[in-house]
N, C-alpha and C positions, 0 to 999 in steps of 0.2 A: 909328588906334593910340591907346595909352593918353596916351605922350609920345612926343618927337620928340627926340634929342638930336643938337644938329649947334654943334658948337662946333669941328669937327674943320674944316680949310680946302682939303683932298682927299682923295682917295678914302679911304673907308674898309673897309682888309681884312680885319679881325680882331675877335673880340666873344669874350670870356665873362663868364661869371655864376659867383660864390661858390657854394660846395657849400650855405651859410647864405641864399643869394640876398639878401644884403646889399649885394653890391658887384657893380658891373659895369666891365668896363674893356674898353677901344675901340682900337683902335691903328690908322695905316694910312702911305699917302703924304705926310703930312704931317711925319711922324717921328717923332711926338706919339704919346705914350700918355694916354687919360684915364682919369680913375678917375671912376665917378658912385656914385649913391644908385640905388634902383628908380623911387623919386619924381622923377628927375630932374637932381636938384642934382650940379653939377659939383665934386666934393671935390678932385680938385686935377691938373693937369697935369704930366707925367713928360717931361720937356726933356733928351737927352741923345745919342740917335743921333741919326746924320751922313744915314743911309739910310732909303728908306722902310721901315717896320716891319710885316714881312710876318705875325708869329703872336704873341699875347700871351695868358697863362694864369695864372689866380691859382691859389695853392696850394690844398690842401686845406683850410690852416685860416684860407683867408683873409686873412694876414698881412702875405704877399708875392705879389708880380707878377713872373713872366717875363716879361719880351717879346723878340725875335728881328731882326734885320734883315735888311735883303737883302746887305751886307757881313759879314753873320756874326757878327755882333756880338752875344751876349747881355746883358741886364741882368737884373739880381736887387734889384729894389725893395724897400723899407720900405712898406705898406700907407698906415700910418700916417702917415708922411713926407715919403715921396717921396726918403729916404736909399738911396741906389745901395749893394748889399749887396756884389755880387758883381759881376765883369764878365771873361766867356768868350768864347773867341774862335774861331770855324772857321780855323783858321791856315793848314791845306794847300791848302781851295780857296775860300775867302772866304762863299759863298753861302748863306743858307736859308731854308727855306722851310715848316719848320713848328715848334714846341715845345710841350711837355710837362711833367707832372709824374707822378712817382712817388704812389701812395694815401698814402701816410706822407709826402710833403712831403720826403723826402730824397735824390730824385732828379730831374734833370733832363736830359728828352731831344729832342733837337733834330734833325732830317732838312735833310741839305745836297742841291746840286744835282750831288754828284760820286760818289753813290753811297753814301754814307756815310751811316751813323747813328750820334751821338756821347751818352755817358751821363756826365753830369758828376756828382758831389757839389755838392748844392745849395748846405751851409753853409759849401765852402770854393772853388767854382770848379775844385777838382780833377776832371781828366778822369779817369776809371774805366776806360773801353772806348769802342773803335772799330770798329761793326761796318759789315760789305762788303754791300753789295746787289750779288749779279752780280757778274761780270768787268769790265765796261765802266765806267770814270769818271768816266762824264757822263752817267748817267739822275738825274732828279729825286727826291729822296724827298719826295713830295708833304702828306703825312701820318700819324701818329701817334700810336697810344692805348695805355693800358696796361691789362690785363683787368681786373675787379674783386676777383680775389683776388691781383692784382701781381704775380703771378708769373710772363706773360708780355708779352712786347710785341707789338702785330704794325704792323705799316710796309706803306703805297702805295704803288708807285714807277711812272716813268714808260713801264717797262719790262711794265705793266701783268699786275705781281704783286703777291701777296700776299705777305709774310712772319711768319711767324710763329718770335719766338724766346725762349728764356729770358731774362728781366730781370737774373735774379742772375748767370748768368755768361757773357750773348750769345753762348750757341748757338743756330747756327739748326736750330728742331723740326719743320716742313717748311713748303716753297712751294704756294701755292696759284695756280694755274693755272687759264687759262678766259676772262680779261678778255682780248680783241684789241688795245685801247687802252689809254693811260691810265691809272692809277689812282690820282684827287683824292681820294676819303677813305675812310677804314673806321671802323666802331663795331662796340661787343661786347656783348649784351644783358647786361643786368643781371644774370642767374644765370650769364654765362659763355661758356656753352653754344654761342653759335649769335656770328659775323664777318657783317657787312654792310662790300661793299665795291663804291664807286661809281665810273665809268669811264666815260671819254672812247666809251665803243664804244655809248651810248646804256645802258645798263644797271647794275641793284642785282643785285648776286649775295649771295648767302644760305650760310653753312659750317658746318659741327658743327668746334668748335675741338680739340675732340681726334684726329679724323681727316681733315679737310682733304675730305671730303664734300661 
């Protein structure tokens, strides 16, 4: 590898990279968020949750960091800082297990372990909407992306669906069906078009996002 960055002191769950690939930030078991350089250098340590720190994602402009806990717990960092912006909370069933942001930086969306997908206001912590995976309130929502023209969302869950819904007013535009197991992650090619979505059943399943194909 190019570097090695191990300043973390357990496991580590979570990594992204600046949309600028300026910044990288790490989060895991240790409860630790770090922020680095590409070069390596550790710019500074985010000391604040109780729990291990299951998802961490910097905005689009780079500014600020979510990260996520396993008690529910979000923060909303200062890049710069390490000033605690924001701080949200899965109040009804404590758990999560992944977050997100909106392409504009003005949303934030988080997948609990009770079904649920929560869409807050980034600049003020206000919760927006609360959407249902399913009937049941205790499948996973495993993971989380927003399309590139932000207009939808689509959600994993452990109920080994897809979901695909409207961001602006959390409709759901239809279920994607097929996976047996599981489903830890999904992406959305870059023109939109086409949902990759990975599962506990050994397999990548491929979709046209306008018809669920």
């Amino acid at each position: 590898p190019l570097k090695s960055l191990t300043e973390h002191t357990d496991d580590v769950d979570a990594v992204d990279v600046s949309k600028k690939g300026q910044l990288i930030a790490s989060a895991g078991m240790d409860c630790k968020v770090n922020l680095w350089t590409p070069a390596g250098e550790l710019l500074r340590t985010f000391e604040k949750h109780e729990q291990s720190v299951k998802d961490v994602a910097v905005s689009p402009d780079g500014e600020r960091i979510a990260s996520g806990s396993e008690d529910g717990v979000i923060y909303v960092w200062k890049s710069s800082t390490g000033e605690v912006l924001q701080t949200m909370k899965h109040e009804e069933d404590g758990d999560l297990h992944c977050v997100t942001w909106s392409h504009d930086g003005d949303l934030i969306i988080s997948g609990s372990g009770a079904s649920k997908i929560y869409v807050w206001k980034s600049t003020s912590g206000e919760l927006l909407r609360t959407l249902q995976c399913g009937a049941e309130d205790s499948q996973i929502v495993d993971d989380v992306v927003v399309s590139p023209n932000g207009e939808l969302l689509i959600s994993g869950s452990e109920d080994g669906k897809v979901r695909v819904w409207k961001l602006s007013s959390g409709e759901l535009v239809r279920t994607l069906e097929g996976h047996d197991e599981w489903v830890n992650a999904v992406a959305v090619s870059p023109d939109g078009a086409l949902i990759a979505s990975a599962s506990d059943d050994y397999s990548v399943r491929v979709w046209k996002s306008t018809t669920g194909e």
